[in-house]
N, C-alpha and C positions, 0 to 999 in steps of 0.2 A: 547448813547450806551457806551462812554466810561465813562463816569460821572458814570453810573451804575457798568462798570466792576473794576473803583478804590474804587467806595463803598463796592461793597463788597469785594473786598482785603482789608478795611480797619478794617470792618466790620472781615472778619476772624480771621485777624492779633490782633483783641483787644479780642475776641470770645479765642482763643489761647494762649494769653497773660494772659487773666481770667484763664483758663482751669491750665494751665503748666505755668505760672509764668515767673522765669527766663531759664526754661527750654523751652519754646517755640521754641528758636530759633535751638535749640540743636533738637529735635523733628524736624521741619520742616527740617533743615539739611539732618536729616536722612531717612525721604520718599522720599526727592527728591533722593537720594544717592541710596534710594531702588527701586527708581521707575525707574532711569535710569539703574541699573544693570539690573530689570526684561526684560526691553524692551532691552537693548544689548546681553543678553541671547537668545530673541528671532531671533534675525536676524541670517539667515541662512548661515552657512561658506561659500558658494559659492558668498553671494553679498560682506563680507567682505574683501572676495580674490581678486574681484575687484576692490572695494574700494582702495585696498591696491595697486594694481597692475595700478591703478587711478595716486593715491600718488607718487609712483617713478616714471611715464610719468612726473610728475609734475616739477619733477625736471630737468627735460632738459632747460625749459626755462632760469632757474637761471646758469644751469650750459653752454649752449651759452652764457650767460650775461658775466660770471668770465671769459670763453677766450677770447670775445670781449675786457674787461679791460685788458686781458695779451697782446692781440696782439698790444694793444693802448703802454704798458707800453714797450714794445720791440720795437717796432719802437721810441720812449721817449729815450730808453735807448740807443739804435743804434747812432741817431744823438747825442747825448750827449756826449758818447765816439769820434764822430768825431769833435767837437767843442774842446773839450780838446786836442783831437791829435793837431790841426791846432793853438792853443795855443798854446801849448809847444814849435811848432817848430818856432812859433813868438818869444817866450822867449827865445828860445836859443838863436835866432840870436839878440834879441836885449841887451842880456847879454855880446854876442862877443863883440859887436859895443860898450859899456859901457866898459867891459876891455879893446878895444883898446883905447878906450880915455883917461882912465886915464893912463894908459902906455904910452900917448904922450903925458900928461901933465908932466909925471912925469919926461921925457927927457929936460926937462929945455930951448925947446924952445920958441920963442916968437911969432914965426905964423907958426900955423899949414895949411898942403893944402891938401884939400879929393874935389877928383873928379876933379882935376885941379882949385881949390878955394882956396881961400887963409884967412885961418881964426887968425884969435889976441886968445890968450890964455883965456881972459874974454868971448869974444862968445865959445869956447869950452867949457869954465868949466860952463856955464848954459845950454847948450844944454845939456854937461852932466848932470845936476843938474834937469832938466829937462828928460831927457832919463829916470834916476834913480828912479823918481816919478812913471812916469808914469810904468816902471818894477814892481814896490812895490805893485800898484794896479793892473796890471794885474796878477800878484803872487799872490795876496789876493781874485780875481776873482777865479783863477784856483783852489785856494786850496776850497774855494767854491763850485765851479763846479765838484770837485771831491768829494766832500759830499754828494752833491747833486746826484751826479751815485752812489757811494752807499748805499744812502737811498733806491734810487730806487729799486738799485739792492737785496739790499733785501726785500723790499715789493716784487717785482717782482719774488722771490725766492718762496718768504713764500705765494704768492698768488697761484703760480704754484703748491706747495706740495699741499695746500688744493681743486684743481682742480682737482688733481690728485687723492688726499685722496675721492673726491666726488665722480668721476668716478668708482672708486674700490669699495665704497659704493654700488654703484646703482648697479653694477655687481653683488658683493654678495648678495644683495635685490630678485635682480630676481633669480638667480641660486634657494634662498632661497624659493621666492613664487612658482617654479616650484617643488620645491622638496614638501611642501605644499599639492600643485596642485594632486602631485601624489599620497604624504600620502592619500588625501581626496579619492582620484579615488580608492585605497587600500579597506579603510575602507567601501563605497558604495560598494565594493564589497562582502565584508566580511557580510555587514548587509543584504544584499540581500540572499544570505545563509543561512544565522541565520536565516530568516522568512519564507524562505521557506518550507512547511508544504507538505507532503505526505497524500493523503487520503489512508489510508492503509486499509480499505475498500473496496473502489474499485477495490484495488490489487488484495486483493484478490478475489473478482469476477472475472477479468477480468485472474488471474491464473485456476479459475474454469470453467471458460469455456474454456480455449485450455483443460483440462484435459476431459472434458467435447466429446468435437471435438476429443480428440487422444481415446476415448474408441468408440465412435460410428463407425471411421475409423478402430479400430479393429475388430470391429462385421463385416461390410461390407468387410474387407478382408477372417474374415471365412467364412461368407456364400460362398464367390467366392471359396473358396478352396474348399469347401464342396459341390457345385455345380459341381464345374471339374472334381470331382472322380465320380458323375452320369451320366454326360451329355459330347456330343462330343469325348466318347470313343465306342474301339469296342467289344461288351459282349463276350467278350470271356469265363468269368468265369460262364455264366447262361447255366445251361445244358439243352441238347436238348430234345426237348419234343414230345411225339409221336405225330403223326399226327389221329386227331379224325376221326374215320369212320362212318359208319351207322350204326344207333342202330339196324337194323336189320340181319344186318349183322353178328356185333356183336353176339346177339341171337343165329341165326343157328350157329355160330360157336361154343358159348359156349354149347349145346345143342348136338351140332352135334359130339362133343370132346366126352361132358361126355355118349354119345347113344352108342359111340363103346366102351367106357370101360365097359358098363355095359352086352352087349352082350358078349364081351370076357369074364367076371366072369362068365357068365350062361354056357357056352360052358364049363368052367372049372370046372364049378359042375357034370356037366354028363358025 
């Protein structure tokens, strides 16, 4: 399998070579170049953000690592200042004890006594001679050991500012992917609007029937009005109507009216 997949890499690579010349390479350059923008075009803001948000956790590890080295370099530099302190004050006194010797050599005696001893001027002046040595070399230690504090002490400086520099980093990092975070949440909102589409159709169906529903509830309140002026009132306004008799009655009456006017005209003839 692999024998086949370097064949034909090689196989393309000469195929490519034939094709585009000295240009191949310049060509192949440029699809990988296009093919990685296509596909990071596609990855969606949201993995990126974590991606990113991935990326600055990342850096705690390294940045416990730099205060581990600081706290090592402060306890370094701690005992270092007290090793020189505790030197120096060796040096002073054995500087005294060196001035007083030669100030008793210089008195022209010929035995000196320290501590109730009694020394010849030849054992003084190599003790001193001695004394003196070893002064020079712990002078030349100290001046050392102060070098050495502040080398430290600025490595120890310049390592603290970039600690410092890191942390401030990663602060504005996040502050920055929150601010991000929110653009993003902005814009999901804004696009969600944008495609929000109204069936205005519908609308207006669903307008046409309240209007629909407020005419038939008008019709139903006239009939009620127009029912109430007939019914459940008292006729006052229909006039009264005789009451029907017998048609025979009737008859002789009318009959019986017009018999005596017609006698009374005959009477008035004669």
């Amino acid at each position: 399998m692999i024998k086949k997949a370097i064949l034909g890499t090689l196989t393309a690579a000469v195929i490519g070579g034939l094709v585009f010349g000295r240009d191949a390479a310049s060509y192949v350059t440029t699809g990988v170049n296009s093919v990685r923008d296509t596909v990071r075009s596609e990855v969606p803001i949201e993995f990126e953000l974590q991606r990113a948000r991935e990326m600055i956790d990342g850096l705690v590890p390294e940045i416990r690592k730099s205060m581990h080295v600081i706290a090592e370099e402060e306890v370094e530099i701690d005992r270092l200042r007290d090793s020189i302190a505790r030197k120096e004050k060796d040096l002073k006194g054995q500087e005294e004890a060196i001035l007083t010797l030669t100030s008793d050599l210089k008195g022209g005696k010929t035995r000196l006594v320290y501590s109730g001893r009694s020394y010849s001027t030849g054992e003084v002046q190599r003790d001193l001679s001695e004394r003196f040595d070893r002064f020079k070399v712990a002078e030349d230690t100290l001046a050392r050991e102060r070098q050495i504090l502040d080398a430290k002490s600025r490595a120890h400086d310049s390592h603290r500012e970039k600690l410092e520099r890191m942390l401030s980093a990663k602060k504005d990092l996040q502050v920055e992917i929150e601010r991000l975070e929110a653009r993003l949440r902005s814009v999901e909102a804004a696009e969600t609007i944008s495609e929000l589409q109204i069936d205005d159709s519908y609308l207006t169906r669903c307008k046409s029937l309240v209007s629909e529903l407020n005419k038939q509830l008008d019709v139903r309140e006239k009939m009620l009005d127009a029912d109430g002026k007939f019914t459940g009132l008292i006729p006052v306004e229909t006039e009264e109507q005789d009451v029907p008799v017998d048609i025979a009655e009737q008859v002789e009456r009318y009959f019986g009216e017009n018999g005596a006017d017609e006698t009374q005209i005959v009477r008035n003839i004669d």
